[in-house]
DRENDO-1510 file (C-alpha; in Angstrom, 1 decimal, always signed):
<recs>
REC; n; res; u; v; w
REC; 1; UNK; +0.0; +0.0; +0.0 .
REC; 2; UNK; +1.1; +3.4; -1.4 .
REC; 3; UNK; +1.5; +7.0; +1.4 .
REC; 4; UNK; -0.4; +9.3; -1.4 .
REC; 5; UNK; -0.4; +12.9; +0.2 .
REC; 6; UNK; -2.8; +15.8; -0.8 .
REC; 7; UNK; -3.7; +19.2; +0.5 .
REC; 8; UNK; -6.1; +22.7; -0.7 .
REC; 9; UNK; -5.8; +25.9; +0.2 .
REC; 10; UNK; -8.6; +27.3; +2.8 .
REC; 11; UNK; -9.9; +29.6; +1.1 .
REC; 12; UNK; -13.5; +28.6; +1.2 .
REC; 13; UNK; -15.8; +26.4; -0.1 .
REC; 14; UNK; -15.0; +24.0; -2.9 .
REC; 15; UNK; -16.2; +24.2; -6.2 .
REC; 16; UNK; -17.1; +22.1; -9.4 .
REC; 17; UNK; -13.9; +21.6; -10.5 .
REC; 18; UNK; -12.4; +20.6; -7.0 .
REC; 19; UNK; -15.1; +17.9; -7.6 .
REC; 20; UNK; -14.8; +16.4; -10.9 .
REC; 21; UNK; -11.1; +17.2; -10.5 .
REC; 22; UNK; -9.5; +15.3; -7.7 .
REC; 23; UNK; -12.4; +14.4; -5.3 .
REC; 24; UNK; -14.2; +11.9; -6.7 .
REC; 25; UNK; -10.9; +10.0; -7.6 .
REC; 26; UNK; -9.8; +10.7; -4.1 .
REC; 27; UNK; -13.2; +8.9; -2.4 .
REC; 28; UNK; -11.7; +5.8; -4.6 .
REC; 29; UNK; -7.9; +6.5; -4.0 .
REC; 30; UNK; -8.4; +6.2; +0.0 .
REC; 31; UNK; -10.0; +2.6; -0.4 .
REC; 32; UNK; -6.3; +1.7; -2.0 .
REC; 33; UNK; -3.7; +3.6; -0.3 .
REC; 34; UNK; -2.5; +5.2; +3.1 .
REC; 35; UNK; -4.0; +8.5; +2.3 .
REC; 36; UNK; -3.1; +12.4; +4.1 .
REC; 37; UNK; -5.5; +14.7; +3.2 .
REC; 38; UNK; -4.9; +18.4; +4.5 .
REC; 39; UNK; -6.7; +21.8; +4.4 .
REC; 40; UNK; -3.1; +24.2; +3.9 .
REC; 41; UNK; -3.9; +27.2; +6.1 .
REC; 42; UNK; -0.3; +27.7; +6.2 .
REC; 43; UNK; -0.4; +28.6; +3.0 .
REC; 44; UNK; -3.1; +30.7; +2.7 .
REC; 45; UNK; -1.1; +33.3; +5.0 .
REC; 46; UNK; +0.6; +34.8; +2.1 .
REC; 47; UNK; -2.6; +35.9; +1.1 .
REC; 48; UNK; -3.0; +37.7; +4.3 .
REC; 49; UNK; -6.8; +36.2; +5.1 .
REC; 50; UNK; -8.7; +38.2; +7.2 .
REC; 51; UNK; -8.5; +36.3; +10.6 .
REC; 52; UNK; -11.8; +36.6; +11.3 .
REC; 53; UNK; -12.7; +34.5; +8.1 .
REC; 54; UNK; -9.5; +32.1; +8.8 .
REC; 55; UNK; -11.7; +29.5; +10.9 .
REC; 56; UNK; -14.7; +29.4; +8.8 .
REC; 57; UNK; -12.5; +28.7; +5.3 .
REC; 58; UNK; -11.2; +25.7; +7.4 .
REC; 59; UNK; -14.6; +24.4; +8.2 .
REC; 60; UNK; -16.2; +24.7; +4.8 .
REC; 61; UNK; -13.2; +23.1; +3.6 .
REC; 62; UNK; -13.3; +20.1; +6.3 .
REC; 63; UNK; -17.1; +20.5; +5.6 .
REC; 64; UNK; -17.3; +20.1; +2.2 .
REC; 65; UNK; -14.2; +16.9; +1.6 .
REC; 66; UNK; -16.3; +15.4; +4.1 .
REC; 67; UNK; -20.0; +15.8; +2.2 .
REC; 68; UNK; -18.2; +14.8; -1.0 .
REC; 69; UNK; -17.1; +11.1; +0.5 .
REC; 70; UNK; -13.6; +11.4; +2.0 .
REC; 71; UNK; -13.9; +9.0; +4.9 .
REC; 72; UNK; -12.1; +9.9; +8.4 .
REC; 73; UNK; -12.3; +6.2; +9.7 .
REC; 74; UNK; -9.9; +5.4; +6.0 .
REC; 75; UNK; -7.8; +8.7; +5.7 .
REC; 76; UNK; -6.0; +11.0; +7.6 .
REC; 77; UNK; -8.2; +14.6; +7.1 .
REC; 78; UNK; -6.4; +16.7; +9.1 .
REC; 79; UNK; -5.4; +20.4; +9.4 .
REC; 80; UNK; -2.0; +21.8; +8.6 .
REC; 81; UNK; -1.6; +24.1; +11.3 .
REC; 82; UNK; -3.0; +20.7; +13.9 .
REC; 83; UNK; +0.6; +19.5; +13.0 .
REC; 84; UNK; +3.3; +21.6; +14.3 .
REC; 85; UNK; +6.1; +19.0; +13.5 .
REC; 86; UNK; +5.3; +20.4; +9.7 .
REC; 87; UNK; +6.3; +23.6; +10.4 .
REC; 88; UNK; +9.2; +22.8; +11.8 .
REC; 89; UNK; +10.6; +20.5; +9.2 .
REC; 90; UNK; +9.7; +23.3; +6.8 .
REC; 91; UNK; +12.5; +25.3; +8.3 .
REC; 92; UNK; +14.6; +22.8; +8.5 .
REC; 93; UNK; +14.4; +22.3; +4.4 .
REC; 94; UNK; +14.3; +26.0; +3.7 .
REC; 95; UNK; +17.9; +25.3; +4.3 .
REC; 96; UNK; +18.9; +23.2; +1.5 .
REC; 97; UNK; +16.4; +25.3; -0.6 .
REC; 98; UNK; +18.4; +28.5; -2.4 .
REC; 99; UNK; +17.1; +31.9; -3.5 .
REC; 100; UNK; +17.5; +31.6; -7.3 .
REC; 101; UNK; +15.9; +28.5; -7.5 .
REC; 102; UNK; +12.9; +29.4; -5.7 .
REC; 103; UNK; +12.8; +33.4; -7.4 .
REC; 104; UNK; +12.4; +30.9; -10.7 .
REC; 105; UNK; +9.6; +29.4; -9.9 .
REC; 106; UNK; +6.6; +30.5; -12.1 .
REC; 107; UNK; +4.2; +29.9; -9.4 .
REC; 108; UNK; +6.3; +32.9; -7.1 .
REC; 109; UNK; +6.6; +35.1; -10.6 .
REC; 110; UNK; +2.6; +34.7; -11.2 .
REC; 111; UNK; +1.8; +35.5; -7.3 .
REC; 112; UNK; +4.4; +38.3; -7.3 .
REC; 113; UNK; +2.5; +40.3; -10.1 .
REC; 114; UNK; -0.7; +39.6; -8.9 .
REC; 115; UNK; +0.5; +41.3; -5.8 .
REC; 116; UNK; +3.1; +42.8; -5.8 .
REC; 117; UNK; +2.5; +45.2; -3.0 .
REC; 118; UNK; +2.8; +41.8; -0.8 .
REC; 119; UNK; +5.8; +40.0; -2.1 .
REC; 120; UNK; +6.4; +38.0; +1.0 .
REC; 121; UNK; +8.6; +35.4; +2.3 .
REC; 122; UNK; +6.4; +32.7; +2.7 .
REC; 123; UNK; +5.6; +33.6; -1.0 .
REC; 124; UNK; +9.6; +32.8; -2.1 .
REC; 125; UNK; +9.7; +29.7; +0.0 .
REC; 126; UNK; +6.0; +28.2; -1.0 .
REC; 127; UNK; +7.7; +25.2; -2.5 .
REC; 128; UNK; +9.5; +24.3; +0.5 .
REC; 129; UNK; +6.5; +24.3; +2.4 .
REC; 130; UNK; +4.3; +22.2; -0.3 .
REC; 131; UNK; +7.3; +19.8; -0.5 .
REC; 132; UNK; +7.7; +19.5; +3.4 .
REC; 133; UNK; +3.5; +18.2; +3.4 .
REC; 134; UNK; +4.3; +15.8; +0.9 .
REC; 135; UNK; +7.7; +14.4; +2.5 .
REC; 136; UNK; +7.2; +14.3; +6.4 .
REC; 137; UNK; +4.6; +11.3; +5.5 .
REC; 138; UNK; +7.4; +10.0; +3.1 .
REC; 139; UNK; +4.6; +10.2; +0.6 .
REC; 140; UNK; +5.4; +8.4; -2.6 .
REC; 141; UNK; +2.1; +9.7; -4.8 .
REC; 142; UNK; +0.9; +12.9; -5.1 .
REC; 143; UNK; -2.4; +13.6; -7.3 .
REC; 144; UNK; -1.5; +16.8; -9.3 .
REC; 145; UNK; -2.6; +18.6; -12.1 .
REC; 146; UNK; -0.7; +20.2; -14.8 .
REC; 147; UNK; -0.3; +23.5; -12.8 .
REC; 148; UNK; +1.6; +21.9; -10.2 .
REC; 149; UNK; +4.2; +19.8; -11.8 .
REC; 150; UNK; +6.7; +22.0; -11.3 .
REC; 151; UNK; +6.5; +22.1; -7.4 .
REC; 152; UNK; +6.5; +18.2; -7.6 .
REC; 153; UNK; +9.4; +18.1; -9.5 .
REC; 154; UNK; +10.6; +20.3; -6.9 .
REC; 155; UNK; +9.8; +18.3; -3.9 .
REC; 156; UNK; +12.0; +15.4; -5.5 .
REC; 157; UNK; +14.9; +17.9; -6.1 .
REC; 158; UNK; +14.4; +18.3; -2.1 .
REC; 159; UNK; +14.1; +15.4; -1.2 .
REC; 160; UNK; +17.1; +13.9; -3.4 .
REC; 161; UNK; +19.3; +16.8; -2.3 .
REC; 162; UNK; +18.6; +16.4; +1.8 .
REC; 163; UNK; +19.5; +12.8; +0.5 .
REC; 164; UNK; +22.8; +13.4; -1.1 .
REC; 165; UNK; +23.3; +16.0; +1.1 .
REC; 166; UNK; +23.7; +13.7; +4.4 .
REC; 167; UNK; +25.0; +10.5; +2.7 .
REC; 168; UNK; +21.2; +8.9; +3.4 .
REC; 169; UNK; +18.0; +7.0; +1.3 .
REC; 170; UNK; +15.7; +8.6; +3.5 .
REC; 171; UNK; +13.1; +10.8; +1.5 .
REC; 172; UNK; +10.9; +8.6; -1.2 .
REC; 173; UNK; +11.3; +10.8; -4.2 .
REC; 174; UNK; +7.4; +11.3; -5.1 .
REC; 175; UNK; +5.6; +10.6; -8.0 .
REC; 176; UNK; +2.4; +12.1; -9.7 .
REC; 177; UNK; -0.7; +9.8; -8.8 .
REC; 178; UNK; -1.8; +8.2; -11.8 .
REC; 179; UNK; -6.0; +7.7; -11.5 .
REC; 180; UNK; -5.7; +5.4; -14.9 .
REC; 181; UNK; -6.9; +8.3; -17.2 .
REC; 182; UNK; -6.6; +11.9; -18.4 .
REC; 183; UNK; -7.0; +14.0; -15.6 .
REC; 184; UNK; -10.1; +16.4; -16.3 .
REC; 185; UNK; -9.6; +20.1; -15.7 .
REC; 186; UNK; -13.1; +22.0; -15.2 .
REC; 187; UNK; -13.4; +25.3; -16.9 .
REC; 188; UNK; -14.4; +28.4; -15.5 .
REC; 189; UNK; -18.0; +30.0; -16.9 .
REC; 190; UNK; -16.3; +33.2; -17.6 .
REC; 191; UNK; -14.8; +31.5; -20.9 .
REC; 192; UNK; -11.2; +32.1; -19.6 .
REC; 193; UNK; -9.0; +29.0; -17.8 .
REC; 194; UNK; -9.8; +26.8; -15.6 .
REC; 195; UNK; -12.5; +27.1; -12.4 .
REC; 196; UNK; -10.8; +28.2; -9.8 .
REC; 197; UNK; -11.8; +30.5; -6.8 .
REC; 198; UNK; -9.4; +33.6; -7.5 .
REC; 199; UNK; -10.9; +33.8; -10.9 .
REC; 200; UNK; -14.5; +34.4; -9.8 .
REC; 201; UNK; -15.8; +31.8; -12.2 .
REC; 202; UNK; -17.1; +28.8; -10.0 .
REC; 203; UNK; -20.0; +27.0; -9.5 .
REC; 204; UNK; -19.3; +25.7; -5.2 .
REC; 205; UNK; -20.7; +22.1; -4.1 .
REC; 206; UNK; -22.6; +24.7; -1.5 .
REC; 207; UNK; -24.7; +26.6; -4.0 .
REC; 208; UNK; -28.0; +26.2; -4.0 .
REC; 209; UNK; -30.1; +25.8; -7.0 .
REC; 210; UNK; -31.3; +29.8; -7.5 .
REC; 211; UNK; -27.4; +30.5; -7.7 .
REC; 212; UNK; -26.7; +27.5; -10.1 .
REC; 213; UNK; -29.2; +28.8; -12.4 .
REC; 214; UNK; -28.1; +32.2; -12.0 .
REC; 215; UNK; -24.5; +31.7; -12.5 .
REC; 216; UNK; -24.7; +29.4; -15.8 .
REC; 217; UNK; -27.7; +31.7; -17.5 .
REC; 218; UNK; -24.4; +34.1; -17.4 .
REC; 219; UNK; -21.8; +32.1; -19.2 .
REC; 220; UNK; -20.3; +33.8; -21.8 .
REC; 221; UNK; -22.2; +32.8; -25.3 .
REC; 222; UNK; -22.4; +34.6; -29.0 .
REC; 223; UNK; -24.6; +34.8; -32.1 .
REC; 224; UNK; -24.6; +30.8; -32.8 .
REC; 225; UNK; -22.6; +28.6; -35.6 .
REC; 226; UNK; -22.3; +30.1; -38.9 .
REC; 227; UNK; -21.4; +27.1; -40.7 .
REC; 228; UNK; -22.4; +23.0; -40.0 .
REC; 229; UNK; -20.0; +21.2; -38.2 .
REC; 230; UNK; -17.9; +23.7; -37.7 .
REC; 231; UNK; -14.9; +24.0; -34.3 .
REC; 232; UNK; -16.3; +25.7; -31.4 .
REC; 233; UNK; -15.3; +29.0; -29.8 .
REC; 234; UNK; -13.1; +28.1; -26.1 .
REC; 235; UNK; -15.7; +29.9; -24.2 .
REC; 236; UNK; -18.8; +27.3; -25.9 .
REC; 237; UNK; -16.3; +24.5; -25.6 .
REC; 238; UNK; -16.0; +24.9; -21.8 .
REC; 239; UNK; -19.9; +24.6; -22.1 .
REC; 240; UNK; -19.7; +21.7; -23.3 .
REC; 241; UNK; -16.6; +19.7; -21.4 .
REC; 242; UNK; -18.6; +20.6; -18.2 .
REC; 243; UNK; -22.1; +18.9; -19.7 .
REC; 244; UNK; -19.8; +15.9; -20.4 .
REC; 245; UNK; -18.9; +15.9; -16.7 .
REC; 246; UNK; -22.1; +16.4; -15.4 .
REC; 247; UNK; -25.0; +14.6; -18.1 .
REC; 248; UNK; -25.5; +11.5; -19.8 .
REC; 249; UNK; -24.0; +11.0; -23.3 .
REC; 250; UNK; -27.4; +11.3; -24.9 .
REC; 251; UNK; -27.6; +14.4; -24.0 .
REC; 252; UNK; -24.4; +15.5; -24.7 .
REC; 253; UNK; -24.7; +13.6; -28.2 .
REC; 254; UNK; -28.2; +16.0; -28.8 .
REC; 255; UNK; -26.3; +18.7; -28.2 .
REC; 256; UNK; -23.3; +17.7; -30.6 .
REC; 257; UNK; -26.1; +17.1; -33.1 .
REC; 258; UNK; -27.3; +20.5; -32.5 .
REC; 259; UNK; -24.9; +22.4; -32.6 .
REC; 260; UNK; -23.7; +20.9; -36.1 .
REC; 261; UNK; -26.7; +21.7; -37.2 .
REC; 262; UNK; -26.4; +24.9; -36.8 .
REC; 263; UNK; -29.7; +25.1; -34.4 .
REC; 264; UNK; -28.9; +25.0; -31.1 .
REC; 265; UNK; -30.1; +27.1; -28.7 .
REC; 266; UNK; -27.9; +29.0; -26.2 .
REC; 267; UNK; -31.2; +28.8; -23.9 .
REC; 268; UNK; -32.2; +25.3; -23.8 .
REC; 269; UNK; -28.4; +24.7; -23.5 .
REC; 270; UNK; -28.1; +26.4; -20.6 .
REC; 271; UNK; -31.2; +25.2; -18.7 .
REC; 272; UNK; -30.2; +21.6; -19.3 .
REC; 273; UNK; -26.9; +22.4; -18.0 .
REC; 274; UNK; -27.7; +23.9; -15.4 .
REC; 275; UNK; -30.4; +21.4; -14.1 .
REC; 276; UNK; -27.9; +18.5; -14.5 .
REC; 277; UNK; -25.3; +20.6; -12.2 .
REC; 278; UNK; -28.3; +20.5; -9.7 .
REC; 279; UNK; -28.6; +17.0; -9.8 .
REC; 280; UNK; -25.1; +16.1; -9.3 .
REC; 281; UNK; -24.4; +18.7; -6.7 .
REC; 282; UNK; -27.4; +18.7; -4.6 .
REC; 283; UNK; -27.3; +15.7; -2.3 .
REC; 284; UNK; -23.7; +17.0; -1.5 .
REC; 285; UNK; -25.3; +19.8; -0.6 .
REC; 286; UNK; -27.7; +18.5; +1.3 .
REC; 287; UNK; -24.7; +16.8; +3.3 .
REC; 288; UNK; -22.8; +19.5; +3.8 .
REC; 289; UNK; -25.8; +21.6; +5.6 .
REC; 290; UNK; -26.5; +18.8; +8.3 .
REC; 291; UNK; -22.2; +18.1; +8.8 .
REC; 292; UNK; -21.9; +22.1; +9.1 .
REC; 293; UNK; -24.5; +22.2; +11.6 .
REC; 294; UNK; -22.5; +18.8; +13.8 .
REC; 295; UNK; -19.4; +21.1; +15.5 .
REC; 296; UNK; -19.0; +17.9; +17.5 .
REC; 297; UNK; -18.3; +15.4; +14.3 .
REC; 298; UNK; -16.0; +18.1; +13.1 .
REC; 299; UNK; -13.7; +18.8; +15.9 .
REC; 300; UNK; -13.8; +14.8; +16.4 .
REC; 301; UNK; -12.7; +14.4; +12.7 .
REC; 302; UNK; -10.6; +17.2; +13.0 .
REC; 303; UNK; -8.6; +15.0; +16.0 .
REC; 304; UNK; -8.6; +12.1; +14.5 .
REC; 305; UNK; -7.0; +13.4; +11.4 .
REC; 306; UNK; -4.6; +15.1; +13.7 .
REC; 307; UNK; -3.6; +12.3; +15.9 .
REC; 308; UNK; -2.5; +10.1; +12.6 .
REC; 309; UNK; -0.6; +12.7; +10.8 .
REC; 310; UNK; +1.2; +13.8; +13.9 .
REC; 311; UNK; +2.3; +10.0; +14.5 .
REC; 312; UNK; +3.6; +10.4; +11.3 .
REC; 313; UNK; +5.2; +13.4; +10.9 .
REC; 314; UNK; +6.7; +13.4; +14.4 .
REC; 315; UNK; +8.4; +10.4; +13.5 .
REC; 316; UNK; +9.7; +11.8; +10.6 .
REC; 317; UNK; +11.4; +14.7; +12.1 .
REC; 318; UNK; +12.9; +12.6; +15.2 .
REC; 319; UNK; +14.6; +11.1; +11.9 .
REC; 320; UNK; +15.6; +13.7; +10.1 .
REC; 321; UNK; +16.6; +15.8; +13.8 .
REC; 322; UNK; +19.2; +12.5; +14.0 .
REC; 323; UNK; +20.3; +12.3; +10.5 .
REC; 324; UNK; +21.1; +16.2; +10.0 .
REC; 325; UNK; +23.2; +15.9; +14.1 .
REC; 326; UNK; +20.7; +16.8; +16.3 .
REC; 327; UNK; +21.6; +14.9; +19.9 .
REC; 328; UNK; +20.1; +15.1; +23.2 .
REC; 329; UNK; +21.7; +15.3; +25.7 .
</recs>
């Protein structure tokens, strides 16, 4: 059995994409592997989050991995800041982690002009800390997307370096975790990259139907075909790729036949979309009301997760303490 390690930010509730994305393949990954699933709101402090929303991001998070199937009694669901022994082995690798190298990374030259009146620390070192919640459970799969290849590829250069480094085979050098098929990446309804929370383009597990509809009568449309069978626009492509996530192939297939036919209609589109997003997300929903509402099944969950990662990771740096000449006396 296989340590496979995953984490998300807190910044709130998930969305479509989080769904169809990882969590479904996680609720079938945990059945098959020793499985560490964290809500990073470590990392969500280079964002400088209000504190007084800092709690409540953790608890929809918690909230909604929970509604969507992870299971507490099979996986570790804990949070990052529960586990001080992370923080500590994060400085411990921000010393074998060197300026230039991190100043390259395209993840730090994105954030830094999205804000650049907060170019901070935590920022420069993010790597280190994504690679330390990977290697203090001497993970050896991590489910990624394309956007995060490079810090995986990063994490191995740590973990290969603290090896050659002290003369050791100590850190697994991770792998991406491969779920048998093309990973799907959920577009945003604005037309423009993927879903994603920054972006203001998502559909959350947590709306309710009013706000589906809303949301998806506002995707971005035009005028219609001009010729049969001809290539769609991006923005009616993403349409499209999320009614293949979401409906059955017929209907996809009437859709197809539509709109090389040059008569579909943008409305009826839409409406069918948007009811089939309903169906899919609403019994989540409907969990993630009556677990909000259970502080007691949270802050046990939130424990338990706790307890296993910190046998873990405590282990891990009463290693590492040893190999890098750390001695009591």
């Amino acid at each position: 059995m296989e340590t496979v390690v995953s984490g998300i930010r807190s910044t709130g509730n998930l969305h479509l994409g989080n769904y169809f994305g990882a969590l479904r393949n996680f609720i079938k990954m945990q059945k098959e592997n020793n499985c560490f699933f964290f809500i990073a709101d470590l990392h969500s402090l280079t964002t400088h989050p209000d504190p007084k929303h800092l709690h409540e991001n953790v608890k929809n998070v918690l909230t909604d991995y929970l509604a969507a199937g992870i299971d507490p009694e099979e996986s570790a669901i804990f949070i990052q800041s529960d586990v001080p022994e992370v923080s500590e082995l994060y400085l411990l690798m921000n010393m074998h982690a060197y300026m230039g190298e991190l100043a390259k990374t395209s993840s730090f030259k994105e954030k830094a002009r999205k804000q650049p009146e907060n170019i901070n620390a935590g920022l420069l070192t993010y790597p280190v800390l994504m690679a330390t919640d990977i290697i203090i459970h001497k993970a050896n799969k991590v489910p990624v997307g394309k956007d995060q290849e490079q810090h995986l590829e990063m994490t191995r250069r740590f973990a290969r370096r603290f090896n050659n480094f002290y003369g050791v085979d100590y850190f697994p050098e991770p792998t991406a975790y491969n779920f048998g098929s093309e990973l799907i990446k959920i577009p945003g309804l604005d037309g423009t990259g993927k879903m994603g929370k920054s972006e203001g383009n998502c559909i959350y597990l947590m709306d309710d139907p009013k706000e589906i509809e809303k949301k998806v009568k506002k995707a971005l449309t035009d005028q219609g075909p001009e010729s049969m069978n001809s290539i769609k626009p991006d923005y009616i492509e993403n349409l499209f790729t999320i009614l293949k996530v979401v409906s059955t192939p017929d209907v996809v297939q009437f859709y197809e036949e539509k709109w090389n036919k040059c008569e579909i209609r943008y409305g009826d589109l839409k409406k069918q979309l948007a009811s089939d997003i309903i169906a899919v997300t609403s019994p989540i929903r409907e969990r993630i009301l009556e677990i909000k509402k259970d502080d007691d099944y949270l802050r046990k969950v939130s424990r338990m997760g706790a307890e296993k990662a910190r046998e873990s990771a405590s282990k891990t740096i009463k290693e590492v303490r040893d190999i890098m000449g750390f001695k009591s006396f």
